[in-house]
Each structure stands twice: as C-alpha cells, then as structure tokens.
N, C-alpha and C positions, 0 to 999 in steps of 0.2 A: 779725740778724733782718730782712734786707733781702726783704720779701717782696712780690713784684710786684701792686700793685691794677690793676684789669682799669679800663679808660677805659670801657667800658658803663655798670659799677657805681658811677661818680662822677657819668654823666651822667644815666643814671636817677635817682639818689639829686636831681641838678638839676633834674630835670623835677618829681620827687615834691615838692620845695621850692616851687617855682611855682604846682603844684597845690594847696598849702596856703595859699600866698599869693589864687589868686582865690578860694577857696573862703572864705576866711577870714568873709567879709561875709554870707555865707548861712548860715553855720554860727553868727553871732552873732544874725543876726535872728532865724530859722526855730527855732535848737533852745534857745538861752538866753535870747530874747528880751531880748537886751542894751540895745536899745537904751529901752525902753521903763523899765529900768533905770537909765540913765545919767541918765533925763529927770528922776528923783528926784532929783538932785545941786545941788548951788549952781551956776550957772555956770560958774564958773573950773574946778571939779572934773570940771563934763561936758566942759570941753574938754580937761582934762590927759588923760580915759579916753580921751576921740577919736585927740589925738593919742600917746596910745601902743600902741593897736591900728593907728595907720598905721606908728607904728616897728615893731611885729611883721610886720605884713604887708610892707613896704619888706623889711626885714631876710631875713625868707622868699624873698621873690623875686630880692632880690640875692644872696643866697646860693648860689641857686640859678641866677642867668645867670651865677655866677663856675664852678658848678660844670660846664654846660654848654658853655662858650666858651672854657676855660682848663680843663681837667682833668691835663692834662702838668705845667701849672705848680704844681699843688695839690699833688705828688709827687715835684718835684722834689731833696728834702732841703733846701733852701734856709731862711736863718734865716725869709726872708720863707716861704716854705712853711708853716713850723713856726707862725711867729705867727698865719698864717692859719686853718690847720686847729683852730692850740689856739683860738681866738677860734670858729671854729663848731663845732667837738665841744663846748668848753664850753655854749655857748650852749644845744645839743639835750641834753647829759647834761644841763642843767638844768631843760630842760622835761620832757624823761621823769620825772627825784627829782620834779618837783610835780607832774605827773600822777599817779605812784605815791603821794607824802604828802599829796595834799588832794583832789584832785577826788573821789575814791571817794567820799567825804563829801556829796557832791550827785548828785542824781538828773535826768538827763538824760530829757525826754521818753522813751516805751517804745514809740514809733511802729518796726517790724521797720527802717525805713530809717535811721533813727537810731543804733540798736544797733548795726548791721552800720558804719555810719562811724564809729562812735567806736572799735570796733575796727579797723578801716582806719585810721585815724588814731594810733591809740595805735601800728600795725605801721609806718606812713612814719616817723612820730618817731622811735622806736630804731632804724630801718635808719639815719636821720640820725644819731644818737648813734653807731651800728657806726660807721658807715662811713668819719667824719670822727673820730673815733679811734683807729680803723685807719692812716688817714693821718698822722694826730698822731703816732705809735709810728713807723710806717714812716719820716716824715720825721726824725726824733729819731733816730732806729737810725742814718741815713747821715751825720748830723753826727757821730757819736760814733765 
C-alpha cells in the first residue's frame, strides 16, 4: 500500500498547523474568554494553564515548520518517519476524539464569525488527523 502523498498536501496541512498556532491566542481571548478564566486559579495552577497553551501552541507551529521545510523526510519510510508521523497523527487524532467527546458539551459564542471558525477549525484538525495518518500507514507499508 505504497501510495504516493502529494508534497502540497503536507505543506499545506504545515501552513494550516502555523495558522492554528498564531491564531490560537485570539481564539482563547475573543471566543472562550480564557483568560479571564485562568485569573480564577491559585497561582501556580494559572501558570501550569499558561504554560500548556504555549506547549499547544509551540507544538502547532513546530509541527507545522517540520511539515513545511522537510516534507520528503516525513515520507520517507524511515523508522524516524514513522516515529514522527505516529507522534503527530497521534497528537491530532487526539484532539479531533476530544473535540468530538467533549467540546459539544459547551457553547461557544453564536457571533456568524465564530460559528464559521469553529467549523474551519474542527475541518484543519481532521485534514491534520488525515493527513499525518495517511503518512503513518504509508511509512509503516514501506518498512514492512
């Protein structure tokens, strides 16, 4: 099942990662008004939320300048491929399962701008999930 992934479709999928990453800080202010949240917390607890929305956001954007700048290597079958891709397929199949088993659960402002990105958002995540699953398979096919 050696099937060829198109270098657009990784680098896009790179660019979409990036774009999740700057956006990430407007999307906490403006629509879950996160921050305002965090400020209820004891200290130590508002720094651990800080700093694991920078590990989200880090993570996004590195993700995405690996998927931009090296897309041959993400492909290449290699064990490091494989650990690669599993390490960010997992990552996005898991943020798609908890966007599907919890977020529904909350209500996101009903502003039309909002609606239309959370669906935009909910489509870049599973292209992320596709995509680097796709990779996952594909590189796994050529070790075997």
């Amino acid at each position: 099942m050696n099937t060829q992934i198109p270098n657009w479709l990784i680098i896009l999928g790179g660019i979409g990662q990036i774009f999740t990453a700057l956006i990430y800080p407007y999307i906490r202010h403006k629509v879950f008004d996160w921050y305002n949240d965090v400020k209820q917390l004891k200290p130590l607890n508002q720094e651990i939320a800080k700093t694991y929305g920078r590990y989200i956001q880090g993570l996004n954007f590195s993700f995405g300048l690996i998927a931009i700048l090296i897309p041959n290597d993400l492909k290449n079958g290699t064990t490091l491929a494989v650990a690669l891709t599993g390490l960010i397929a997992a990552y996005w199949v898991g943020k798609v399962a908890t966007q599907i088993a919890y977020y529904p659960m909350y209500q996101i402002p009903q502003k039309p701008i909002f609606k239309i990105g959370s669906y935009f958002m909910n489509f870049l995540f599973t292209l992320f999930a596709a995509v680097y699953s796709w990779l996952l398979v594909s590189n796994i096919s050529q070790i075997l």
